[in-house]
C-alpha positions in Angstrom: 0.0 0.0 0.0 1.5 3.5 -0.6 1.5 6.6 1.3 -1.3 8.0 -0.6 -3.6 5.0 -0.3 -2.6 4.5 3.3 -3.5 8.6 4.2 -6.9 7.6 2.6 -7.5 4.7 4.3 -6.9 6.4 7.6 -9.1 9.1 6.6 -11.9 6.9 5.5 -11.3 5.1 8.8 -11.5 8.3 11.0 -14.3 9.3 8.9 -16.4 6.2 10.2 -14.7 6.2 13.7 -16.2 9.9 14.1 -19.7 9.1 12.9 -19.9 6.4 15.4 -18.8 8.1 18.0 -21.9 7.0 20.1 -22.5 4.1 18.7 -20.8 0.4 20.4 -17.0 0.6 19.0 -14.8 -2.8 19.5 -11.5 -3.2 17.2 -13.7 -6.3 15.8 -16.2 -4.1 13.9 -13.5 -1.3 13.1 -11.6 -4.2 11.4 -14.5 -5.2 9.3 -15.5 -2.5 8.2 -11.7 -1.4 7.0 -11.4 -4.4 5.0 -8.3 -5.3 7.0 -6.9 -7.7 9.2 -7.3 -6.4 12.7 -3.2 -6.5 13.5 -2.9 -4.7 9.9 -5.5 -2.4 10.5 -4.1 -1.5 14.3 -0.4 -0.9 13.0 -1.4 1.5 10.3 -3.6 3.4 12.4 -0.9 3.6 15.0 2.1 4.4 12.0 -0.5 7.1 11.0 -1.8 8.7 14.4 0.7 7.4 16.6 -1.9 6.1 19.1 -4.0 3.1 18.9 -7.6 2.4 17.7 -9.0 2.4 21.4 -7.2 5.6 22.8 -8.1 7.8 19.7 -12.1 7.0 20.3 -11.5 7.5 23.8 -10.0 10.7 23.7 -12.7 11.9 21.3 -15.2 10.8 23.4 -14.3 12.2 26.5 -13.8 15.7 24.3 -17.2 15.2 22.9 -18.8 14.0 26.3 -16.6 17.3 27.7 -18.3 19.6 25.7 -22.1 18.4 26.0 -20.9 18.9 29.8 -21.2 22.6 29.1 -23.1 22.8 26.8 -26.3 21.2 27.6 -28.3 20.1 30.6 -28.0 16.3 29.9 -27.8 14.3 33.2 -24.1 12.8 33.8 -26.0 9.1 33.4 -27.1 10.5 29.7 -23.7 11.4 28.7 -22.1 8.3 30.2 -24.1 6.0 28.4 -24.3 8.2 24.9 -20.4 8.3 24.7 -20.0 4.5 25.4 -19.7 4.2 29.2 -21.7 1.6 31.3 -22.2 3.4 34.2 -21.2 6.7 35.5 -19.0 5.8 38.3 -16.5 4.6 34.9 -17.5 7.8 33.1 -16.6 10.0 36.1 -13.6 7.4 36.8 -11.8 8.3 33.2 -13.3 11.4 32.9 -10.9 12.6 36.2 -8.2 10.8 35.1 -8.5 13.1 31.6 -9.3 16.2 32.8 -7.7 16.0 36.4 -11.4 17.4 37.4 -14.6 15.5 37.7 -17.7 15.7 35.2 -19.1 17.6 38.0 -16.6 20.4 38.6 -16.2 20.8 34.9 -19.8 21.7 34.1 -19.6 24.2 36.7 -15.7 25.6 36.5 -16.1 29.2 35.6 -13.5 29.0 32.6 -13.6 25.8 29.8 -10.3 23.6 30.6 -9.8 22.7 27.0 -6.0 21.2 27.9 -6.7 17.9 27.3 -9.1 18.2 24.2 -8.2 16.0 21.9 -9.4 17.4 18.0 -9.9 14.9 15.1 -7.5 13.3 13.6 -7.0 14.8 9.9 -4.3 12.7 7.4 -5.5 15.3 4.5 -5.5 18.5 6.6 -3.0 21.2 4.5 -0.7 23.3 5.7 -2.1 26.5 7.4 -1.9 29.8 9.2 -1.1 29.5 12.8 -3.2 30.8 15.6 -2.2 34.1 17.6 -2.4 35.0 21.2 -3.3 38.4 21.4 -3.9 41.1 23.6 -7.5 43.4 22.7 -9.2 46.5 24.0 -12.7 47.0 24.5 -14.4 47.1 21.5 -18.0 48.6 21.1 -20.4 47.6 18.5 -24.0 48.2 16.5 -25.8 46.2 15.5 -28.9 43.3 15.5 -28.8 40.3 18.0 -30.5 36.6 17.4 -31.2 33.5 19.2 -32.3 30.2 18.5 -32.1 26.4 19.9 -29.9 23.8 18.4 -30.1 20.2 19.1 -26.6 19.0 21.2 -24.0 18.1 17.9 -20.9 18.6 16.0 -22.8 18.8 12.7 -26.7 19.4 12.9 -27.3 20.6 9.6 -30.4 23.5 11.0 -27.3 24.6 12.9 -25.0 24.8 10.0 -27.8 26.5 7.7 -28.9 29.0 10.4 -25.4 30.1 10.6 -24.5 30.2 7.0 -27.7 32.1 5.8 -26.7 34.4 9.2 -23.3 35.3 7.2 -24.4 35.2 3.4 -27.4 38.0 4.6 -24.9 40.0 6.5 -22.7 40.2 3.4 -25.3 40.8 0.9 -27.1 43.7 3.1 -23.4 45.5 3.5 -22.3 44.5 -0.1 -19.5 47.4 -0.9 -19.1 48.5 2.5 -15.5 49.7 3.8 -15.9 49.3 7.6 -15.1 46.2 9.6 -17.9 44.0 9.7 -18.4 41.8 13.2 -20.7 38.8 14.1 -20.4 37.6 18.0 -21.5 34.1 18.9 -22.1 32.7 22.6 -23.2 29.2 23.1 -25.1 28.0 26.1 -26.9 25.0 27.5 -30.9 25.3 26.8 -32.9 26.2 29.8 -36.3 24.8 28.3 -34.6 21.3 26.7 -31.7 19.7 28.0 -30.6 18.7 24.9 -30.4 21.8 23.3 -28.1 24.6 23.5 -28.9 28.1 22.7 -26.9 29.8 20.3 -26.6 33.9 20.7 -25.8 36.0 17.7 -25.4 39.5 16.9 -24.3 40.9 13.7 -22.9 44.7 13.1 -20.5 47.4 12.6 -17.3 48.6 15.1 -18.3 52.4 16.5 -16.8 55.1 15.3 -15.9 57.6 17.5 -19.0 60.2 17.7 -21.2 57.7 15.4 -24.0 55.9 17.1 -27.7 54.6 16.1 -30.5 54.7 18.1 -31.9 51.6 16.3 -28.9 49.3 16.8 -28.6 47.4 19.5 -25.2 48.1 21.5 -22.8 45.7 23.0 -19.1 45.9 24.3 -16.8 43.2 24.0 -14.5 43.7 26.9 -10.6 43.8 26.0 -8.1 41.0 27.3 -6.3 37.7 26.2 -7.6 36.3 22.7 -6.8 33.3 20.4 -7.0 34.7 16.8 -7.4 32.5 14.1 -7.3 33.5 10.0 -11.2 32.3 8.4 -11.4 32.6 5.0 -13.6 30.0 3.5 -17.1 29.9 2.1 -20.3 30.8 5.0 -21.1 27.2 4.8 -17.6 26.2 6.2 -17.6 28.5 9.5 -19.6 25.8 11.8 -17.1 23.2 11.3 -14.3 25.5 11.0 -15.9 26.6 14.9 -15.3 23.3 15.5 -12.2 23.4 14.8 -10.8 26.2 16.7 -12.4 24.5 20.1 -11.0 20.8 19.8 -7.8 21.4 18.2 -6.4 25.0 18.6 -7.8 25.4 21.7 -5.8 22.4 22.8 -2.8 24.0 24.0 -1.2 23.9 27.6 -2.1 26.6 29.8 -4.8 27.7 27.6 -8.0 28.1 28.7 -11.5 30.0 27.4 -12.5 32.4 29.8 -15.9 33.8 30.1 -17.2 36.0 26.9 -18.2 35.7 23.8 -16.6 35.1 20.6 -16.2 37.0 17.3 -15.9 37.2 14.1 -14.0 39.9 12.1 -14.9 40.6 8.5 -13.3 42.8 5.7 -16.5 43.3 4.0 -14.3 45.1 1.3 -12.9 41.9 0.5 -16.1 39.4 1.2 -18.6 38.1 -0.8 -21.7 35.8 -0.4 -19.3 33.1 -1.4 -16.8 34.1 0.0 -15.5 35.3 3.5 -12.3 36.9 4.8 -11.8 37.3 8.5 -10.6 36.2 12.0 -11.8 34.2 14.5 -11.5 35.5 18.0 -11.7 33.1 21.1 -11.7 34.3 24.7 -8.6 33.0 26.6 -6.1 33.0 29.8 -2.8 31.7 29.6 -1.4 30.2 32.5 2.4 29.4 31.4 5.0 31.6 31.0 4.5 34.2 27.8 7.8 32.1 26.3 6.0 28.8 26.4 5.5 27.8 22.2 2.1 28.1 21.1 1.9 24.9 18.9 -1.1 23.2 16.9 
């Protein structure tokens, strides 16, 4: 097998890994579905990833299970059992031994541990700009706010079309504007369903000095430690690419996500409905030393 049939063989087999997540996973049924003998299958995966079969899916679950945590009102039980765990006292057992803090303390900790996070693995993933650590003002801006409910998930496609048509209608209304375009995004567990989280928009311009409008709705986004990340990609792309940002970039020692919301910058100069040209800002403390790398 060469390199290039053995990248997409891992990526077909990650692929499947990810979309059964929370389903029953044994090396048995990984194997036949791969086409490969289980030893073969197990060395390639571990040439590729450098961990085996049974570590990556637990690391992703205990992400995934760490993130519906926060996210949602789910009882501990529900997550246990949804991410492959027979009973809680083994969910809460690895789940400590992951996170050095129980499923507990974690739903309540004032800022998101996101250490340990462990993002999919990507064979195919190109070579790309490196997230920032960067130091912000306050910044004050106009505009409209939005909420709706998603259902708990990675990839729930109302969520990713609520979002896109969010961005393509922000674009088009502001189509041949020079200012700085902005969208802000908090997510938070549902207080009505407890497997839903509430998603919090608001879309809008950056004041300028003397400017204001009594119709626009005002918010400040208050200046501190942020992870900035380059976006330029299609609307359709920026759930995933959210996604992104959380289970890999965010994965950094030290780094945690502080309280806040996040935001979106856009060169509306540049951007177009199929089109958009940006950076993604994440709320963050740092608690090593300012020389400590920033890798991802």
């Amino acid at each position: 097998m060469g390199e290039t049939q053995k990248t997409q063989y891992i990526a077909d087999l990650i692929a499947w890994i990810e979309d059964n997540l929370t389903e029953e996973l044994n090396i048995d049924t990984i194997a036949q579905k791969s086409g490969y003998s289980k030893w073969h299958m197990q060395r390639l995966f571990k040439e590729m990833t450098g961990q085996t079969v049974a570590a990556y899916a637990r690391k992703r679950r205990l992400t995934k299970s760490a993130m519906a945590l926060r996210l949602t009102r789910l009882s501990l039980i529900d997550i246990a059992v949804r991410y492959g765990f027979d009973t809680q006292q083994n969910f809460t057992r690895a789940f400590r031994h992951h996170f050095a803090l129980t499923p507990h303390a974690y739903r309540y900790a004032d800022e998101l541990n996101t250490a340990a996070f462990h993002g999919r693995f990507n064979p195919l993933r190109k070579e790309e700009r490196q997230p920032e650590l960067i130091t912000l003002p306050d910044r004050v801006i106009y505009g409209e706010s939005q909420q709706y409910q998603c259902l708990y998930g990675d990839f729930v496609e109302d969520k990713q079309q609520i979002l896109t048509q969010y961005l393509y209608d922000f674009i088009r209304d502001n189509k041949g504007s020079r200012e700085q375009g902005y969208i802000t995004l908090q997510f938070t567990p549902c207080a009505q369903r407890k497997e839903y989280h509430t998603v919090s928009l608001m879309r809008g311009l950056e004041q300028r000095e003397g400017e204001y409008s009594l119709q626009a709705q005002r918010d400040i986004l208050p200046g501190g430690l942020w992870l900035k990340l380059a976006f330029q990609a299609h609307p359709c792309n920026f759930s995933g690419f959210i996604i992104e940002a959380y289970y890999r970039h965010l994965a950094q020692p030290g780094l945690t996500r502080r309280p806040g919301q996040d935001f979106l910058t856009l060169d509306l100069a540049r951007c177009s409905t199929e089109r958009l040209e940006g950076y993604f800002f994440i709320p963050v403390n740092f608690h090593l030393p300012n020389t400590a790398p920033l890798v991802s």
